[in-house]
C-alpha positions as CSV (number, residue, x, y, z in Angstrom):
1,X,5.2,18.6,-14.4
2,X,7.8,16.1,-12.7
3,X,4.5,14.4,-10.0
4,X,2.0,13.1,-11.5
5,X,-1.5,13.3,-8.7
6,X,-4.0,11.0,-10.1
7,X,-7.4,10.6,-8.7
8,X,-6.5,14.1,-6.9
9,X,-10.0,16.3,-6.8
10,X,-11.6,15.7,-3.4
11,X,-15.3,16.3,-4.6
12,X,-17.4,18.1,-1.6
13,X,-20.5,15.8,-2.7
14,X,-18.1,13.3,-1.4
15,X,-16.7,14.1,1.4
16,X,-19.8,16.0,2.7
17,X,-21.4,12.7,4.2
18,X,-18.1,11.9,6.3
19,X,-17.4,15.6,7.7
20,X,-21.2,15.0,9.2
21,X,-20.0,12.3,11.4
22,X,-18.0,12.6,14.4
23,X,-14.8,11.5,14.9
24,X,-16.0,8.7,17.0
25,X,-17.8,6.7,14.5
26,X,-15.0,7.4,11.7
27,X,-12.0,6.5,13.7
28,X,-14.4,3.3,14.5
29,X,-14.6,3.0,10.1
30,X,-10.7,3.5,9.9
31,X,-10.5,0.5,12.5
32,X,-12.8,-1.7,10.6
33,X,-11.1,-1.1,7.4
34,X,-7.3,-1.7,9.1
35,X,-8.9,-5.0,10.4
36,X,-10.3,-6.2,7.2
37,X,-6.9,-4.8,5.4
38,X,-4.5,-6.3,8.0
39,X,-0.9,-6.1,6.9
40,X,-1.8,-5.1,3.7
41,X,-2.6,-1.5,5.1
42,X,-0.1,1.1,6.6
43,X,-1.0,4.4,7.3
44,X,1.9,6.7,8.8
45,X,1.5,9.2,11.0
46,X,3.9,12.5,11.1
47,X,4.9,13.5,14.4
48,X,2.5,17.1,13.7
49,X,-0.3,15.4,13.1
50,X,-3.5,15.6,14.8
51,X,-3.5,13.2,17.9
52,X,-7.0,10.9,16.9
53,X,-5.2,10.8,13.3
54,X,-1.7,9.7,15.4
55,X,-3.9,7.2,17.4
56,X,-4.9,5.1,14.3
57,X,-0.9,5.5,12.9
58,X,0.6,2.3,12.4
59,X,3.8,4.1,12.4
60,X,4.7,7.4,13.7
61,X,7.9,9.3,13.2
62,X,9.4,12.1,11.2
63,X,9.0,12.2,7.4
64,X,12.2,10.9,6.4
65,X,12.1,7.9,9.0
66,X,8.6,7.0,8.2
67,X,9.1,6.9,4.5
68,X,12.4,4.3,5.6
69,X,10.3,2.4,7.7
70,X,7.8,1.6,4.7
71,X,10.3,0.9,2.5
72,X,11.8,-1.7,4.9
73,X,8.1,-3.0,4.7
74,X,7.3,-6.2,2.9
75,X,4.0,-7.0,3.4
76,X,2.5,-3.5,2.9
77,X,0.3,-3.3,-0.6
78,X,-1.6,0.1,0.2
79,X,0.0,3.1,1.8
80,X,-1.7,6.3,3.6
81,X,0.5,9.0,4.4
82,X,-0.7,11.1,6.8
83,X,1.8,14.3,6.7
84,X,2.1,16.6,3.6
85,X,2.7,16.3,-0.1
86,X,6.4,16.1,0.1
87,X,6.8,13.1,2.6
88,X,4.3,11.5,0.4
89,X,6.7,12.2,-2.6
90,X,9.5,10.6,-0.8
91,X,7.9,7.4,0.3
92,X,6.3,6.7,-3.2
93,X,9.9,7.3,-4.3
94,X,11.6,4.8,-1.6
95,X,8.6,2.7,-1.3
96,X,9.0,1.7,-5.4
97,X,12.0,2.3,-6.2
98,X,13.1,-0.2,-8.9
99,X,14.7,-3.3,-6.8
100,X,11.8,-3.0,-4.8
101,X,9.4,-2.7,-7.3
102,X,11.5,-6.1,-9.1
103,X,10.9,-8.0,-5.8
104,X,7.4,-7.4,-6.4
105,X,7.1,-8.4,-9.9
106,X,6.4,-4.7,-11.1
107,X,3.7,-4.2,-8.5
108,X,3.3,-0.7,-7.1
109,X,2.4,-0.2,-3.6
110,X,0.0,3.2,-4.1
111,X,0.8,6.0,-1.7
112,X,-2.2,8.1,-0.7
113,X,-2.4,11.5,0.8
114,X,-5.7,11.7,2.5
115,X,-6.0,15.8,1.9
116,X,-4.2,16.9,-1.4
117,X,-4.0,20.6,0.2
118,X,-1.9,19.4,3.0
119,X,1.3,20.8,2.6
120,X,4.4,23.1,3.4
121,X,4.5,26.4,3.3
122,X,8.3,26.4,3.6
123,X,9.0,23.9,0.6
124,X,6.9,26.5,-1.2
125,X,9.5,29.0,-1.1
126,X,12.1,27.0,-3.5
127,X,10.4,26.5,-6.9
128,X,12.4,24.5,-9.7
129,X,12.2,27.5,-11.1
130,X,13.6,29.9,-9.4
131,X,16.3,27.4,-7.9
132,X,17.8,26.8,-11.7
133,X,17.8,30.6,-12.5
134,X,19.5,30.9,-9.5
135,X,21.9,28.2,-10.5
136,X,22.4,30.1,-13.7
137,X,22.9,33.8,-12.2
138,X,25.6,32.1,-10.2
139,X,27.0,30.8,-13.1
140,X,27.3,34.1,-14.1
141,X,29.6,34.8,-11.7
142,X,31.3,32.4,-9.8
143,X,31.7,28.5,-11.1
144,X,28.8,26.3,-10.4
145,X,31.2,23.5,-10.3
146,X,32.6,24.3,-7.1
147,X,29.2,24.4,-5.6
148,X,27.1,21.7,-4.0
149,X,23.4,22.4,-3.9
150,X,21.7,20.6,-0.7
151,X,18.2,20.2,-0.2
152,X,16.6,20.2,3.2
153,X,14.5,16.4,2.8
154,X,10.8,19.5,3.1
155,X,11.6,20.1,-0.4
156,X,9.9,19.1,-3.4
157,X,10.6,15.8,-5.4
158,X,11.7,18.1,-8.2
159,X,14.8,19.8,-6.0
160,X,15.8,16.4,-4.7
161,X,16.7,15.6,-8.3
162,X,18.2,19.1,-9.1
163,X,20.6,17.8,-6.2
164,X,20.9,14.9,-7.8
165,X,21.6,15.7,-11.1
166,X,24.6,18.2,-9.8
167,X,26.2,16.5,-7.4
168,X,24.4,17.3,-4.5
169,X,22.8,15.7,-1.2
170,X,19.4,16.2,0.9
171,X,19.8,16.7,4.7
172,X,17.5,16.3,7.4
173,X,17.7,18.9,10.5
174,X,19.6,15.6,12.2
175,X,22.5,15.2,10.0
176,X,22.5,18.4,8.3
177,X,26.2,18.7,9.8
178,X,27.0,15.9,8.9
179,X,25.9,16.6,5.4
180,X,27.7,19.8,5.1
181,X,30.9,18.4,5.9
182,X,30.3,15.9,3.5
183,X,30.0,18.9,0.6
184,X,32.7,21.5,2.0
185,X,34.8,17.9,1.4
186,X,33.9,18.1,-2.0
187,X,33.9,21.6,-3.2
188,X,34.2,24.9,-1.4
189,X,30.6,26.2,-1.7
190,X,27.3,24.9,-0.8
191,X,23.5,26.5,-2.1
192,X,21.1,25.6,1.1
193,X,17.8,25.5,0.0
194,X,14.5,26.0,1.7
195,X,15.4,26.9,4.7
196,X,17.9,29.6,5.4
197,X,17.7,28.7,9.3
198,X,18.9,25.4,9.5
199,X,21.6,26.1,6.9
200,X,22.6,29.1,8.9
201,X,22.6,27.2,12.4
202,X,24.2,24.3,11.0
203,X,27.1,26.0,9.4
204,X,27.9,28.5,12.1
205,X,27.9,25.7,14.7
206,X,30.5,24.6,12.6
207,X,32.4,28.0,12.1
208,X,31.1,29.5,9.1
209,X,31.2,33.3,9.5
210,X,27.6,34.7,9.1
211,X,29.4,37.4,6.8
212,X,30.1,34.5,4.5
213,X,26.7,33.1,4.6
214,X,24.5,35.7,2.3
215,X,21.0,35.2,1.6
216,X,19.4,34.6,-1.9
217,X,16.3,36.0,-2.5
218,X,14.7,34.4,-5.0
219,X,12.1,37.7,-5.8
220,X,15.4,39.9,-6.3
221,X,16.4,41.2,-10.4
222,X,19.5,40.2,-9.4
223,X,21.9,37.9,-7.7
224,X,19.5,37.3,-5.2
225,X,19.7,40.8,-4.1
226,X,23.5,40.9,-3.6
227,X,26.7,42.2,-4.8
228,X,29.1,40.4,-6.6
229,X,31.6,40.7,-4.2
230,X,29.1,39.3,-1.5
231,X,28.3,36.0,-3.7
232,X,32.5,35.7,-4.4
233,X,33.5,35.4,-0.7
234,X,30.8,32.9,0.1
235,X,30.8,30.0,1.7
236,X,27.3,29.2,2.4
237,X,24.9,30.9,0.0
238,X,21.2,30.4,1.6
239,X,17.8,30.4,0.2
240,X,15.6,33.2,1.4
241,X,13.1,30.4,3.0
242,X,11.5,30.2,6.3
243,X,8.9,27.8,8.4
244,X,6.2,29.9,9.2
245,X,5.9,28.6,12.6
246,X,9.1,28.0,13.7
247,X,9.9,32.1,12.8
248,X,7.0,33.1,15.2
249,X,9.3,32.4,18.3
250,X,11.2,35.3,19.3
251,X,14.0,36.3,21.5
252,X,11.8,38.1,23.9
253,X,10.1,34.8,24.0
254,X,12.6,32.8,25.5
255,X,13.1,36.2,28.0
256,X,9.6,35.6,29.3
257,X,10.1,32.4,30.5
258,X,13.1,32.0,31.5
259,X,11.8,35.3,34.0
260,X,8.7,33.9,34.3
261,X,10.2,30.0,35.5
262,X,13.3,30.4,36.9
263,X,15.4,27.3,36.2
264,X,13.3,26.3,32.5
265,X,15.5,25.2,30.2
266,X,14.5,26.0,26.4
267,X,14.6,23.2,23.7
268,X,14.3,24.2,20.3
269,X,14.0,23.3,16.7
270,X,17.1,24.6,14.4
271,X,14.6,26.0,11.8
272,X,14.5,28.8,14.6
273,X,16.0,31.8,13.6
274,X,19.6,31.7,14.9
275,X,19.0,34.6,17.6
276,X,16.3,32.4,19.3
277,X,19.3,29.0,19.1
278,X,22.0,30.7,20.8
279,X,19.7,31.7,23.3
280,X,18.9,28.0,23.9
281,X,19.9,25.1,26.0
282,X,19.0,22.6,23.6
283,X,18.1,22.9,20.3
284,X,18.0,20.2,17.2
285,X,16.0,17.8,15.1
286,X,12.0,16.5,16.0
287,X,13.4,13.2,16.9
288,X,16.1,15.3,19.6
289,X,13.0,17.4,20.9
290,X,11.7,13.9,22.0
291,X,14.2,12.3,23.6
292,X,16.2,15.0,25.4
293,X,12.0,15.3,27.3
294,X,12.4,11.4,27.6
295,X,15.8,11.5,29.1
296,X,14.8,14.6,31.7
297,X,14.3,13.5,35.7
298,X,10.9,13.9,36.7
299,X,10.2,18.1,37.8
300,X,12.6,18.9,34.6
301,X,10.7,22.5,33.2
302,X,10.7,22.7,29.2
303,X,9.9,25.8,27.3
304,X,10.0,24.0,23.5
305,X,10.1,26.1,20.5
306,X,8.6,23.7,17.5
307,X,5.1,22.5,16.5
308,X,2.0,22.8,18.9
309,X,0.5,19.7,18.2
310,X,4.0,18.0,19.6
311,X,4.4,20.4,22.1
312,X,1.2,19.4,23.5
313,X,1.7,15.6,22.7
314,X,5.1,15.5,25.1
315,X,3.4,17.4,27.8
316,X,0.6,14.3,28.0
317,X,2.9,12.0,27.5
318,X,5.4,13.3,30.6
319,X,3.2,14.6,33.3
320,X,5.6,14.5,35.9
321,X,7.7,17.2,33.9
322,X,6.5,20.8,33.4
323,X,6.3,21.2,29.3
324,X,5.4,24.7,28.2
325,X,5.2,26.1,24.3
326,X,7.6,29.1,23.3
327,X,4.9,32.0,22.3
328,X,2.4,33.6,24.4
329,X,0.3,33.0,21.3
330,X,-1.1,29.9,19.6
331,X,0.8,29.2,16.0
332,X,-0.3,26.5,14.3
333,X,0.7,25.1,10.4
334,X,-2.6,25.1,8.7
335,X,-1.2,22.6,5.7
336,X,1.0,20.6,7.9
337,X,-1.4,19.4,10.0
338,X,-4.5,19.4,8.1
339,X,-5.4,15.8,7.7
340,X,-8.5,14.9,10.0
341,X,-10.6,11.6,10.2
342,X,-12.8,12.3,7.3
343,X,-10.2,12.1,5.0
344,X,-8.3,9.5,6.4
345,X,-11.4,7.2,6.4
346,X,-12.5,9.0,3.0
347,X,-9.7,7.9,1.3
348,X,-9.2,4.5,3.1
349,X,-12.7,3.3,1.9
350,X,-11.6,4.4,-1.1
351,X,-8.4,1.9,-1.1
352,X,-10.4,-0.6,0.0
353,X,-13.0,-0.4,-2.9
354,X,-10.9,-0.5,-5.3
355,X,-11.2,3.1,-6.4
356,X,-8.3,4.8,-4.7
357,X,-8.3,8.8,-4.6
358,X,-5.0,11.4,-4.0
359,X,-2.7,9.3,-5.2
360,X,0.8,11.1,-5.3
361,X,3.2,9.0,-7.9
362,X,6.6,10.8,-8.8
363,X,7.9,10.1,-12.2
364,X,11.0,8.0,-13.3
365,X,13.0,10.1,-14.1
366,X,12.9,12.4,-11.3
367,X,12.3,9.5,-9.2
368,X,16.0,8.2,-10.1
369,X,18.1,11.4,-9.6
370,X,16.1,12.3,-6.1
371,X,17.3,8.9,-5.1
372,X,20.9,10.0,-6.2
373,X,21.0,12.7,-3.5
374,X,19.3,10.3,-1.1
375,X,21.5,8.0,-1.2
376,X,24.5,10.0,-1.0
377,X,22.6,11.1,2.2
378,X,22.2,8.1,3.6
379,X,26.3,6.6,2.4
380,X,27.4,9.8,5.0
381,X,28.7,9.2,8.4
């Protein structure tokens, strides 16, 4: 196993006394502890989160930016990640990384995930596993060489180094073009894994057929499910991986409103499936979702096709535009958003005692080629 969890059960008998209080008198607890903490504290709060677990972030942000913004951190000694396993895998990985770690003197800052069940159902999909048997079918067939495997940055530790170790780069859904360029420069096939979406919109925005995009399904006996033919005129092959709540918007979704408010204009996420983006006005990353409803004149109307808990968060936030979410029904990530206040201030007492729980460390050796393919990330313009 590449990530070590230590201190990971999350005994009932334990956390039974703090789901009994309201979220009042813990988010009053989570203060007292940041005060007597100070800068040695900083909790991060994921732009899905709940919004009392937002309202006692330091820092809020997407997972990739929040785990930067630690790292950029000096004074930090104890971290609380309040997002999902992965982004807690990334900032232990960023946040320790060896020249930090020697500025410290060897000290590791500890990165906590409040709730060890919150997670991703998307980064799920691509197990270690099953992505190097993939890696070895295709080598069956085509050379592996001439492939660059990316990793969307809602992966597992363990992928980020499989990219690593081959040559390959992460992406986030705001350079992912970017990032593909940077392969096709490189070699003339890319493996996109979790999420076929993104690698699907990305690539056909920049004019890869869809006929040379096939989809490998990771379940299949063989190839993935496809021909040999299919897998030699590739250019894109993509993982057979999805975000359960970004699939739940539909064509006749954006239909409905736009007949419903004449004039909305849709904004969505690229993990949509790519008949719901070319229906769009707008679509790209979190951090675009934000500031294209910043940027909007006052009376703009916004039918937005990502996360509820954001959806919801931008319509507070800008009153004097009309912000509605794309589905008639309520979809919600049950792992993604899971932390609540009991945990947080569970597991911040915890830090503060001196007998820290849900620690997420990610070994060295996986540690060093993840950062490989993060860094090759972060060298692309």
């Amino acid at each position: 196993m590449s990530v070590v969890e230590l201190e990971a059960k999350q005994p009932s008998s334990e956390l039974k006394p703090y789901r009994s209080l309201d979220n009042a008198v813990l988010a009053e607890r989570i203060r007292a502890v940041k005060a007597r903490l100070g800068k040695q504290l900083l909790i991060l709060g994921h732009h899905y989160q709940q919004d009392e677990v937002i309202a006692l972030a330091d820092l809020t942000g997407d997972s990739y930016q929040l785990s930067q913004m630690a790292a950029a951190n000096t004074e930090c000694r104890q971290i609380a990640f309040c997002g999902v396993h992965f982004m807690a895998e990334t900032a232990d990985m960023l946040v320790n990384r060896p020249e930090r770690l020697a500025e410290r003197n060897g000290l590791r800052v500890p990165v906590v995930l409040p709730d060890m069940a919150a997670g991703c159902s998307m980064a799920d999909m691509a197990g270690i596993e099953q992505v190097e048997n993939a890696w070895s079918e295709l080598g069956e067939v085509i050379d592996t060489g001439d492939i660059t495997p990316v990793t969307y940055i809602n992966s597992a530790a363990s992928l980020k180094a499989f990219c690593g170790r081959h040559g390959g780069i992460v992406c986030t859904s705001s350079n992912a073009a970017a990032v593909l360029k940077w392969a096709f420069a490189r070699r003339s096939r890319v493996l996109f894994f979790p999420d076929q979406h993104l690698g699907r919109n990305t690539a056909f925005q920049m004019g890869v057929p869809l006929t040379q995009m096939p989809v490998w399904n990771p379940h299949a006996e063989e190839l993935g499910g496809n021909t040999v033919e299919a897998i030699r005129d590739s250019k894109v092959l993509l993982w057979q991986g999805h975000c359960s709540v970004h699939a739940v918007f539909k064509p006749e979704h954006v239909d409905l409103f736009r007949n419903k408010y004449p004039g909305i204009k849709v904004l969505v996420h690229p993990e949509c499936s790519r008949e719901v983006v070319a229906m769009a006005d707008v679509f790209g990353s979190t951090g675009k979702i934000i500031r294209e409803v910043e940027a909007a004149p006052p009376g703009t109307k916004w039918v937005i096709g990502t996360e509820l808990h954001l959806v919801n968060r931008l319509k507070k936030e800008h009153p004097e535009q009309e912000i509605h979410f794309l589905s008639p029904f309520v979809c919600m990530c049950a792992t993604m958003y899971r932390i609540d206040l009991a945990h947080l201030c569970w597991s911040l007492e915890n830090l503060e005692a001196g007998t820290p729980v849900n620690i997420v460390r990610v070994d060295d050796e996986t540690t060093r080629w993840s950062l490989a393919a993060l860094e090759r990330m972060l060298d692309v313009k």
